[in-house]
N, C-alpha and C positions, 0 to 999 in steps of 0.2 A: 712841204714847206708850211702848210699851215696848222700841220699839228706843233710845227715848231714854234711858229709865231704865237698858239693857244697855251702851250708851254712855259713861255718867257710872260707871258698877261697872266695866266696866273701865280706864276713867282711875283711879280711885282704887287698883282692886287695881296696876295698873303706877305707879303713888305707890310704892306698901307696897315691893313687889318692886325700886326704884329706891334703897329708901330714905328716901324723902323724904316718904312718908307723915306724919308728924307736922305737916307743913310745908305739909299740903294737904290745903282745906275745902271743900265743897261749898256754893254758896250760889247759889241759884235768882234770886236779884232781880238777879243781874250782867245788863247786858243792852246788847253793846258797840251802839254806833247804827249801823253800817255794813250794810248790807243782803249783801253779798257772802258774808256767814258761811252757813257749811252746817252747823253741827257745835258740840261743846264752843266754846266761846270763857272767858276767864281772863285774871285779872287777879294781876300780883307784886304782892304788899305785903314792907316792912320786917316784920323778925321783930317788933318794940314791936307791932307796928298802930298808928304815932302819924302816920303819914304817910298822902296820897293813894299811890292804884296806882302803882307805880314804872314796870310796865309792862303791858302788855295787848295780846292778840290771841285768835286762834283756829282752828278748821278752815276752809279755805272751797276746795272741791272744783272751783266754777266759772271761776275768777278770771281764769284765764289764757285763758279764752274769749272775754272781755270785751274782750282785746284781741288776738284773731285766734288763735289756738290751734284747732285743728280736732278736738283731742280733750279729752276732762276730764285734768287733770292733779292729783291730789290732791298739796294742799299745807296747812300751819300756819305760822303765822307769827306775827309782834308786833313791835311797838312800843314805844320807852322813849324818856321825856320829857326833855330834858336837864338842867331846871331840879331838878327831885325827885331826880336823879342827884347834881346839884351840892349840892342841900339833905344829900342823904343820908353824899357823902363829907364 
């Protein structure tokens, strides 16, 4: 638990330090369904919040094992919907 809680403090301090701190919230009930995730996982919203996640993804350190990779290769990554995209412009 507390390499978790060390994890999420510094996603938020490299927020601050990015700038983008104001623009980024910590919310424990996110919980993408993909089993592959190692790590932080997050979701974009619209600045309103009137919209679903525009997009989402996360850490997942394994992934490329899964498909023949002989060593871990950390990676993050995400995904964006095209319909909430179209909604959004």
């Amino acid at each position: 638990l507390e390499a978790a809680v060390a994890e999420v403090r510094e996603v938020l301090a490299m927020a601050e330090a990015y700038g983008i701190g104001p623009y980024v919230a910590f919310d424990a009930s996110v919980v993408r369904g993909l089993a592959y995730y190692t790590g932080v996982v997050f979701e974009g919203f619209d600045r309103r919040g009137e919209m679903r996640a525009i997009c989402g993804g996360g850490r997942y350190d394994r992934l490329l094992s899964l498909y023949g990779s002989r060593e871990a290769v950390p990676c993050t990554g995400f995904g964006m919907g095209d319909a909430v995209i179209a909604d959004l412009l």
